[in-house]
C-alpha positions, 0 to 999 in steps of 0.5 A: 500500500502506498503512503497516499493509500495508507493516509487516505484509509485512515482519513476515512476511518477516523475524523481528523482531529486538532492539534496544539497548534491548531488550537492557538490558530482558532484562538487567534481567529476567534479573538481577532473577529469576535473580540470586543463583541456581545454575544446575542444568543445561544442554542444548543441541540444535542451535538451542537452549542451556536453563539450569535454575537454581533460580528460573528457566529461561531458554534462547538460541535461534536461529530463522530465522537471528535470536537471541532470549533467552526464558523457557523451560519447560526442556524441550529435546531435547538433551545436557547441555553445559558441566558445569564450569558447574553449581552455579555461582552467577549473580552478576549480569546486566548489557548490556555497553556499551550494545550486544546483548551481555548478560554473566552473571557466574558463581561457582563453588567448587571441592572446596578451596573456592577461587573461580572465577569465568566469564562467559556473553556473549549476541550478540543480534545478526547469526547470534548466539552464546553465549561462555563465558569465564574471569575473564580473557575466556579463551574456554572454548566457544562455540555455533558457530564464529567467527573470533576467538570459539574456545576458547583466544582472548580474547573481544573485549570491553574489560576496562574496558566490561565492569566499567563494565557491571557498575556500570551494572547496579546503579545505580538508574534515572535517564531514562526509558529506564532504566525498567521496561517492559513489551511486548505480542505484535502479531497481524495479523487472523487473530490470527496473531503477526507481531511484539512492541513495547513496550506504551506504543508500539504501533501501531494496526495489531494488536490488541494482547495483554496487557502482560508483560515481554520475557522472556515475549513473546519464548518466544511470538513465537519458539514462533510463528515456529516453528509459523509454518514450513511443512509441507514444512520441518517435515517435511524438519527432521523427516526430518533429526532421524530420520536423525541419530538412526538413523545414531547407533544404527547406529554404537552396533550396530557398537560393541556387535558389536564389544565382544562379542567380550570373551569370546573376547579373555578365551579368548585371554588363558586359552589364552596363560597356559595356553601359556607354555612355548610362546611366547617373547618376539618370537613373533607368533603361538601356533598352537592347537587350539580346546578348544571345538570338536570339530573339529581346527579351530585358533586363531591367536592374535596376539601382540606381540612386543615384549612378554613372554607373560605381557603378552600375557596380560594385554593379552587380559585388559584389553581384554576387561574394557574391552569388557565394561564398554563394553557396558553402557554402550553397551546402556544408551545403544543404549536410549535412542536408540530410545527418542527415535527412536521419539518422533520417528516417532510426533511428527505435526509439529514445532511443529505445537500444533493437536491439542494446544491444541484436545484442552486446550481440549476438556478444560477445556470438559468437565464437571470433577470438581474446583472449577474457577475460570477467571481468564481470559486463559488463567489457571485454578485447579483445587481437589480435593474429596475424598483420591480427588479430590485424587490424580486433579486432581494426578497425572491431570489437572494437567500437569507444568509446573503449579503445586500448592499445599496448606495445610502441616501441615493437611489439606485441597485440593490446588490446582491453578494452570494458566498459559496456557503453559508459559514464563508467569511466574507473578507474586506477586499470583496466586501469593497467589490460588492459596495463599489458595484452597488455606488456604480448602479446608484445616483453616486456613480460621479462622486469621487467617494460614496457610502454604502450601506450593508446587511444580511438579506434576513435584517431587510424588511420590505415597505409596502406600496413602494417597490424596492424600499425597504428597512434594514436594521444591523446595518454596516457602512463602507466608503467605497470609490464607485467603479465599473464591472469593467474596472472591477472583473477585468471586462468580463461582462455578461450580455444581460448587463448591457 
């Protein structure tokens, strides 16, 4: 067996796991995009933990047994989890100890302005977890159970090792392997992702991908080694997600039965204050006709002897008030999970992207009615034409993950900016390509500077009865020179452009 054979059997047996100084290089990409930012959400399923923040989302995931931290398009099926954490501010990002342990430092004000601070660490090594502490490395939550790692424990890292980490983290590079590095995907001769390396070390086995930081590398190694599952474990994880789910609704049906019975503990509460000659202190029962009923059919209403009756009454009275407000809440949240299992019913296959990637290859190969520009790798740029045609590239056709551009406070294109997938990062030099079109196809095209605004196509909202108009919220501003397709992609222009 050749040495190509020997490393592409093990790619497929095993998933690649992260060295030391693969942890230093996430440290440093998560510090250098996420720093400074506040952390607006966390959802967790049973494999992954998703942190929304403002500049960034980033998620720990566990596949196949390994942990990895990836960029992440935020999206993820699961409950919200460690509210006391959000709108706390990352302080920084540092690898504690020169091992596969990463250390985020939060701060957070509370109502009286009084500072707390937390700290996440990541295990990136063995089954791996996610540990949250307070500023004494009092453990607060964790992903999964571990002897010594449960709420209540100190979390075994020195005091000491963790600020020396934090000092490391600001100093400036000083060997070459404090450097910034860059990694590619590695794909076997079916262009199947069978591992990652770093881009000034890659073997000649695999023919190599573009160069992108870790962060990036790893959300698709990990997307691969899901959709690298087989058909009977897809389906059998599936099967498990429906009856999870149903079981769930099963349990909201009994508890909804059981908090309609509000209006009868209301009835018993009106028929003991309407008896109270009737019942004395230490009674057990009240024996009385039902007025609703025609028959001589009688209650037997239950009574605390401990209590007087008028307690009594009112005991009826709260329960039935709690069980009425359990019922919308419980009604509401009955609703969404039917929701989610009928999305689970009609899903064909979990990490299954065939369908999906071949009906977008098919649609960017169909005739477009908008300026289209194809920057390759996976890259496109999409340009309206008209307030119609701006309103169907923005609400129609561009997905939510998608980045829109138009010129501020001038009329003219809404941009379209579409990565290859949705965990890319998006780096300066197309962002200004993107905003230089959009002033291009706006009023702003003489200016010598203009400002653009951006956003993310799911923070627009459309203003009904104006085409083409809408609100954007979570915006960012870039001053850009207009300039030209031509100037821009070297005169490769499509025809629909003319």
């Amino acid at each position: 067996m050749t040495l190509s054979a020997k490393i592409i059997l093990f790619l497929d047996v095993k998933p690649q796991r992260l060295c030391a100084l693969d942890v230093a290089v996430l440290s440093r990409e998560l510090n250098e995009s996420c720093a400074g930012g506040k952390i607006e959400k966390i959802l967790r399923d049973h494999a992954d933990v998703v942190f929304v923040t403002e500049k960034i989302c980033f998620a720990f995931r566990i596949r196949s047994g390994a942990p990895y931290l990836t960029a992440s398009a935020g999206e993820v099926q699961g409950s919200s989890w460690l509210p006391f954490l959000f709108e706390s501010m990352i302080d920084k990002v540092s690898q504690v100890e020169s091992d596969r342990i990463i250390a985020i430092d939060l701060i957070k004000y509370d109502r009286l302005g009084r500072k707390k601070k937390y700290i996440l660490f990541f295990e990136i090594f063995g089954p791996g977890n996610l540990i949250v502490t307070d500023s004494g490395l009092k453990i607060l939550a964790s992903f999964r159970d571990a002897k010594g790692k449960n709420p209540g424990e100190i979390y075994g890292v020195a005091a000491e090792n963790l600020s020396q980490a934090r000092v490391d983290s600001v100093q400036p590079p000083v060997y070459d392997h404090d450097l910034p590095r860059t990694y590619r995907l590695l794909r076997n001769d079916d262009a199947r992702i069978v591992g990652f390396a770093e881009s000034t070390s890659i073997p000649p086995i695999t023919p190599p991908g573009a160069p992108q930081r870790l962060l990036e590398v790893l959300a698709a190694y990990v997307e691969s080694l899901e959709s690298g599952r087989t058909s009977d474990e897809k389906s059998k994880r599936q099967n498990q997600k429906i009856a999870n789910v149903e079981s769930k609704i099963k349990q909201l049906e009994a508890e909804i039965a059981e908090s309609e019975k509000a209006g009868e503990f209301r009835k018993y509460g009106s028929l003991v204050l309407a008896n109270l000659r009737k019942i004395q202190k230490g009674d057990r029962q009240l024996v009385i006709g039902d007025p609703d009923s025609m028959s001589e059919y009688c209650l037997y209403i239950s009574l605390d002897p401990a209590l007087t009756p008028q307690a009594n009454a009112r005991r009826y009275f709260e329960k039935a008030r709690k069980m009425e407000i359990a019922q919308g809440i419980l009604t509401e949240r009955l609703k969404k999970l039917r929701t989610a299992l009928e999305k689970l019913r009609t899903t064909e296959g979990i990490g299954d992207k065939s369908a999906h990637q071949k009906q977008e290859a098919g649609r960017t190969q169909e005739k477009l009615p908008f300026r289209h520009f194809d920057l390759g790798d996976g890259w496109h740029i999409y340009a309206g034409k008209s307030a119609e045609n701006n309103e169907e590239l923005t609400f129609g056709f561009a997905a939510k993950h998608d980045l829109w551009f138009h010129a501020w406070q001038a009329g003219g294109s809404h941009v379209i900016l579409r990565k290859p997938n949705k965990q890319s990062m998006v780096g300066k030099a197309m962002l200004e390509k993107a905003a230089s079109l959009a002033a291009y196809y706006s009023k702003s095209r003489t200016s010598g500077k203009a400002a653009v605004v951006y956003a993310e196509v799911r923070y627009l909202r459309k203003v009904k009865g104006i085409p083409g108009k809408v609100i954007v919220s979570r915006q960012k501003q870039l001053m850009v020179k207009p300039r030209s397709p031509a100037s821009l992609f070297g005169g490769k222009i499509e025809a629909d452009d003319k």
